[in-house]
KEGU-511978 format. One record per residue (C-alpha): x, y, z. Coordinates in nm, 2 decimals, padded with zeros to 4 digits. Last residue first. Example, Ala and Ser with C-alpha at 12.3 -4.5 7.8 and 13.67 -1.06 7.14 Angstrom:
BEGIN
(node (01.37, -00.11, 00.71))
(node (01.23, -00.45, 00.78))
***
This chain:
BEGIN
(node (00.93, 00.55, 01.76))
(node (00.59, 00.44, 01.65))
(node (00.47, 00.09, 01.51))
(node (00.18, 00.10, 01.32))
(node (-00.08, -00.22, 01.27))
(node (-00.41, -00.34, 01.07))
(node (-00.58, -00.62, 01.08))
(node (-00.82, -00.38, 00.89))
(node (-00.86, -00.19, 00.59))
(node (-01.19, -00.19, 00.44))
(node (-01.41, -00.18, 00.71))
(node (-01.83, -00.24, 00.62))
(node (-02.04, -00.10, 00.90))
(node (-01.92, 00.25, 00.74))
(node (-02.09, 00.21, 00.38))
(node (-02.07, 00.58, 00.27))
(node (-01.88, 00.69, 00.55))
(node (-01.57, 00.50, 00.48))
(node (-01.41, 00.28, 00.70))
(node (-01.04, 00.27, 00.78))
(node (-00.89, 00.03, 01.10))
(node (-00.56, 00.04, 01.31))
(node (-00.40, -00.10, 01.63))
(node (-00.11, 00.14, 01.73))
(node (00.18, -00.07, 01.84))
(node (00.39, -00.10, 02.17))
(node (00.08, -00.11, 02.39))
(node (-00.25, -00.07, 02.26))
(node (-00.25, 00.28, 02.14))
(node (-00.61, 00.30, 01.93))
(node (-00.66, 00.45, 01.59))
(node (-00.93, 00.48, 01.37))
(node (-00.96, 00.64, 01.01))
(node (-01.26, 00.74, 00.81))
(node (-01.27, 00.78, 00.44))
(node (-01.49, 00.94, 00.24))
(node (-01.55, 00.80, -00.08))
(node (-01.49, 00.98, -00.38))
(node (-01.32, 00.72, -00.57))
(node (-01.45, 00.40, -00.46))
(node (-01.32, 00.16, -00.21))
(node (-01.32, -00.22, -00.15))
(node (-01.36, -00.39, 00.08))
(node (-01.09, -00.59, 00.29))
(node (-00.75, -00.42, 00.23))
(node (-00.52, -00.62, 00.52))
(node (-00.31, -00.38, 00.66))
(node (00.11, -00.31, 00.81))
(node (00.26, 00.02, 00.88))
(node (00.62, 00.02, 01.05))
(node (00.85, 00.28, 01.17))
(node (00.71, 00.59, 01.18))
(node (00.90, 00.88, 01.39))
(node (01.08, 01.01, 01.05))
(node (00.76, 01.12, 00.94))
(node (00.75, 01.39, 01.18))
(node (00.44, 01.53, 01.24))
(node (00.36, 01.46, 01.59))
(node (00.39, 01.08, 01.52))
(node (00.09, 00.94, 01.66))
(node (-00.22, 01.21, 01.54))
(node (-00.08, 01.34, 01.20))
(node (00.17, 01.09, 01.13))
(node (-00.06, 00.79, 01.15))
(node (-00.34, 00.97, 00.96))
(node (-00.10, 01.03, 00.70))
(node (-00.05, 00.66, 00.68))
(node (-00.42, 00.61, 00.65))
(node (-00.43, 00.78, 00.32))
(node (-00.12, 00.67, 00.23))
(node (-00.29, 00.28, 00.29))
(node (-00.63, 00.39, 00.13))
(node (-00.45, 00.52, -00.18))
(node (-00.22, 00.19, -00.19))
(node (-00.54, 00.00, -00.21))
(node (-00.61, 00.16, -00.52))
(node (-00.95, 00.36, -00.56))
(node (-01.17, 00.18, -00.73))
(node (-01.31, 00.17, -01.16))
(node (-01.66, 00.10, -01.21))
(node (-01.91, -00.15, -01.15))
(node (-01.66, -00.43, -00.92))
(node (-01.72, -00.73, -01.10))
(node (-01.38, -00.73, -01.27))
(node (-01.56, -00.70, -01.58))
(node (-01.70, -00.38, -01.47))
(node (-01.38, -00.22, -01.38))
(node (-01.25, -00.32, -01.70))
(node (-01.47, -00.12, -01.88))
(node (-01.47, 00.18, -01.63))
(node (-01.08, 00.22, -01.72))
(node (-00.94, 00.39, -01.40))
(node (-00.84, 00.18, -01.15))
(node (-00.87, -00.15, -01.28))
(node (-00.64, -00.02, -01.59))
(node (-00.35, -00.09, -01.33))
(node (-00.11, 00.21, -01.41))
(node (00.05, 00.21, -01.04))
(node (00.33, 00.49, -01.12))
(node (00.27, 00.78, -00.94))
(node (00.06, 00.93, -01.20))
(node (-00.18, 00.64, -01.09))
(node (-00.27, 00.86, -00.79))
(node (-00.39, 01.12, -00.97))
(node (-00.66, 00.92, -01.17))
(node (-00.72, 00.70, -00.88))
(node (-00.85, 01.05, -00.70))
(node (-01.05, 01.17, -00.97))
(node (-01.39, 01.08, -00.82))
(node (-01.23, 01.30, -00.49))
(node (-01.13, 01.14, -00.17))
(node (-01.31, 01.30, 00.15))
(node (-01.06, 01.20, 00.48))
(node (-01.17, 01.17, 00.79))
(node (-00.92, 01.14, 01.14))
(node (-01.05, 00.94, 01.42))
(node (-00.82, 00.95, 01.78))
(node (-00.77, 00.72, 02.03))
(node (-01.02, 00.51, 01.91))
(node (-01.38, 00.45, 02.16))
(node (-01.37, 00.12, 02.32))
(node (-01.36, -00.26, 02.25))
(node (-01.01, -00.34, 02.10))
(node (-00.91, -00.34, 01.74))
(node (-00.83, -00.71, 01.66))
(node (-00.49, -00.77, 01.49))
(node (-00.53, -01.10, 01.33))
(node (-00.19, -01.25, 01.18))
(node (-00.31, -01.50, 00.88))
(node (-00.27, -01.85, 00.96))
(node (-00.01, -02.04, 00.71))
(node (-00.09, -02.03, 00.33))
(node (-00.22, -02.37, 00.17))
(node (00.03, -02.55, 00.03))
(node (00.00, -02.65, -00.38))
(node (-00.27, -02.84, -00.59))
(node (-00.36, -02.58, -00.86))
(node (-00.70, -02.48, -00.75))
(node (-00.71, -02.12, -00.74))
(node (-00.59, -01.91, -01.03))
(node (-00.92, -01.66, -01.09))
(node (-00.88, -01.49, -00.75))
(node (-00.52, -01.43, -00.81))
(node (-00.48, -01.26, -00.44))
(node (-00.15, -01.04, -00.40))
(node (00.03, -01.02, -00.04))
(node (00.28, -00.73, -00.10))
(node (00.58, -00.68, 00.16))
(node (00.81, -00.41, 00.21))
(node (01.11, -00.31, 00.28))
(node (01.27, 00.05, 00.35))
(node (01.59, 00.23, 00.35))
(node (01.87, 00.02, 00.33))
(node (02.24, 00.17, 00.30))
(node (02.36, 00.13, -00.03))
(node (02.55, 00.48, -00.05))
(node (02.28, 00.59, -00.28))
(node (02.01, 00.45, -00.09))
(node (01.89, 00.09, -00.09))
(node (01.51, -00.07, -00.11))
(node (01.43, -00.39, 00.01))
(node (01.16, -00.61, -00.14))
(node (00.95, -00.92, -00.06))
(node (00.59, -01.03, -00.30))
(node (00.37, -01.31, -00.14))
(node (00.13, -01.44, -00.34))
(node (-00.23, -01.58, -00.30))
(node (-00.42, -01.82, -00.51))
(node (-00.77, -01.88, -00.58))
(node (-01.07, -02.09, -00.47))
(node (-00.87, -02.36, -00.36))
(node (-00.69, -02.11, -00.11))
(node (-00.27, -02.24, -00.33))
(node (-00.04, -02.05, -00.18))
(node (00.29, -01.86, -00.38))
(node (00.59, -01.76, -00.15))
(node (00.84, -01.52, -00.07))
(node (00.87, -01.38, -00.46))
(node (01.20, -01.19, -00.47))
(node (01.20, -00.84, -00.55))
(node (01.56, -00.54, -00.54))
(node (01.53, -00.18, -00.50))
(node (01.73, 00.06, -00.61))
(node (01.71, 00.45, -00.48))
(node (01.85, 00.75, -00.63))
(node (01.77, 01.12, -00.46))
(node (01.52, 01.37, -00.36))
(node (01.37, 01.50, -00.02))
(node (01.55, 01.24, 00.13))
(node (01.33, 00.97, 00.24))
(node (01.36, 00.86, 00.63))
(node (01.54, 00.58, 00.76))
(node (01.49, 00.17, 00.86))
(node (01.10, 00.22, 00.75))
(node (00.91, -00.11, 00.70))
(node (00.61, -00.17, 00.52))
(node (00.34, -00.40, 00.50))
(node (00.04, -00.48, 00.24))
(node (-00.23, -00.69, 00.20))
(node (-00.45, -00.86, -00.03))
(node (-00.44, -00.67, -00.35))
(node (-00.62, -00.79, -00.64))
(node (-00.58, -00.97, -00.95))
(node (-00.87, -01.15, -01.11))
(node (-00.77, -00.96, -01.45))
(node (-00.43, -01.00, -01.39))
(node (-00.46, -01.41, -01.42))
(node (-00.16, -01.57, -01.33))
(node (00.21, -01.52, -01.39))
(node (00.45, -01.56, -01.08))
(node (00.77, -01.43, -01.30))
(node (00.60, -01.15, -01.49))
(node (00.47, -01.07, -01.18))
(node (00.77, -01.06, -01.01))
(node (00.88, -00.79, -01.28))
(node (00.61, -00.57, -01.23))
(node (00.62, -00.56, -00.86))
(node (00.99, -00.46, -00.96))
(node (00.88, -00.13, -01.16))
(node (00.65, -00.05, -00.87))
(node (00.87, -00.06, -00.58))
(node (01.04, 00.28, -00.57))
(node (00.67, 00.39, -00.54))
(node (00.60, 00.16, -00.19))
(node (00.81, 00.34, 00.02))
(node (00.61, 00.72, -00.05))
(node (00.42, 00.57, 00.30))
(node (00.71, 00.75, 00.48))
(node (00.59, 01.08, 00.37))
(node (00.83, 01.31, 00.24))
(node (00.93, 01.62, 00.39))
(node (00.99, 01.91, 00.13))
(node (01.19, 02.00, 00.20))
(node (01.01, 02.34, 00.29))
(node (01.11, 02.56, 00.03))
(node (00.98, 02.32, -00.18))
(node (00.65, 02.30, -00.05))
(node (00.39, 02.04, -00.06))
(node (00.48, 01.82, 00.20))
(node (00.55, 02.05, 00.47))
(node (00.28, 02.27, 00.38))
(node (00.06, 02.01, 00.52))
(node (-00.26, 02.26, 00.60))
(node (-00.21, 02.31, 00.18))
(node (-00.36, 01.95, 00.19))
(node (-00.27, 01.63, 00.14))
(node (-00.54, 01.36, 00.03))
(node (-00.28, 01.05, -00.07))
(node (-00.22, 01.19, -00.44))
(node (-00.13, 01.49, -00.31))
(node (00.14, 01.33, -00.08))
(node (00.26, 01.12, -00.42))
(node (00.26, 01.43, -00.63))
(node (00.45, 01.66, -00.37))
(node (00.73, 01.32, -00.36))
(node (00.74, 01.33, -00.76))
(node (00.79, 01.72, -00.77))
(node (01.06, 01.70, -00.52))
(node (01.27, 01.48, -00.72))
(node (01.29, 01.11, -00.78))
(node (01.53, 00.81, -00.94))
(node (01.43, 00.52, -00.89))
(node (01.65, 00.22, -00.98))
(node (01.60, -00.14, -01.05))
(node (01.82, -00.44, -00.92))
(node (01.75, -00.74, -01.10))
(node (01.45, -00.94, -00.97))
(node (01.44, -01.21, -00.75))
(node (01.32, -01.62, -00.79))
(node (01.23, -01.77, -00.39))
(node (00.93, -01.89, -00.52))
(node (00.87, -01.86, -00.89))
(node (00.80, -02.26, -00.90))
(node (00.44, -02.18, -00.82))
(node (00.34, -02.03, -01.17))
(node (00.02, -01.90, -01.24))
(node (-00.10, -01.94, -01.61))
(node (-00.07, -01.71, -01.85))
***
């Protein structure tokens, strides 16, 4: 199916997600929690949910704006991705969330699109929003507006704040799919070969809870509630069972951002990266 530009500015119906405790343990599992964050993990506890869980009520209308935008989802990958916290997640509840496609770009060599959504609680009050850049590196070419300047967010030169690691297992895309993301990229081996990749990665949305959790741990105190805003570019990629290594440094109002792994740690793979702390 061929990419379609004139999606711009179409939206989805309103979708609901529904979740319990169980689904909000998953997710924090899926992200590298441990039983030393009880809080996440326990019932009896919450429990607490992290604020990186804003992208699951999402997945369902992802789907349906890229019905809508088309392409090639086999050159698919995921450029970027932001989110903004306006509360935090109950422990359970009902949420609907509504997509538009912000924009399509046209790089020559492929195509980039923007994905908006907000997310409402029960008594319609908004929760979260985020926003998805997507890269269609197979649908470049087709005549349209190249994308404005990318934001740069350069980490400065010293030594981070604080460095938190993180050792991902080889089933780690397999439990974080549970959440919803079922992208064969992630775990078919077949498909991560044709992609060009030699195997299946870890999803970009692993690294980015990973890193969120990192956030919480060193710049939040613990509460979750105390996040307001993550924002990354996913770079390189990253394999299940890779150890990953996050940096932070406090540069004024926002905490400037970057993830290696040890196994290839001159290469970053999440960078430009931001979080923005109460």
């Amino acid at each position: 199916m061929a990419l379609n530009p004139e999606a711009v500015g179409q939206t989805t119906k309103e979708l609901v997600h529904e979740y319990g405790w169980k689904d909000v343990v998953l997710y924090a599992l899926s992200v590298g929690a441990t039983v030393d964050e009880l809080d996440y993990l326990y019932e009896k506890r919450g429990p607490k949910v992290l604020p990186t869980y804003a992208v699951i009520p999402t997945f369902d209308v992802c789907g349906e704006l890229f019905d809508l935008v088309g392409g090639d989802m086999l050159g698919v990958v995921h450029g970027s991705q932001r989110i903004v916290l306006h509360r935090p997640f109950a422990s359970e509840g009902r949420l609907t969330t509504v997509g538009k496609v912000a924009a399509v770009h046209d790089l020559k060599r492929l195509a980039q699109a923007i994905f908006a959504t907000e997310t409402r609680d029960e008594k319609g009050e908004l929760v979260c929003e985020t926003e998805w850049l997507i890269l269609f590196r197979l649908d470049g070419g087709f005549g349209g507006e190249r994308p404005p300047r990318s934001l740069k967010v350069r980490a400065p030169e010293r030594e981070p704040d604080f460095e938190v690691t993180d050792a991902t297992r080889p089933e780690q895309a397999a439990l974080y799919r549970l959440n919803g993301d079922l992208n064969p990229l992630h775990i078919d081996p077949e498909i991560g070969e044709k992609a060009g990749f030699g195997g299946p990665i870890l999803h970009g949305l692993c690294t980015f809870g990973v890193v969120g959790r990192a956030v919480v741990q060193q710049a939040c105190g613990g509460d979750p509630g105390r996040l307001k805003e993550l924002r990354g570019q996913f770079r390189k990629p990253v394999w299940p069972g890779d150890t990953l290594v996050t940096r932070g440094w406090r540069e004024d109002e926002r905490l400037v951002l970057r993830a290696t792994t040890t196994e290839r740690p001159d290469e970053i793979c999440f960078t430009n990266a931001y979080a923005i702390v109460d």
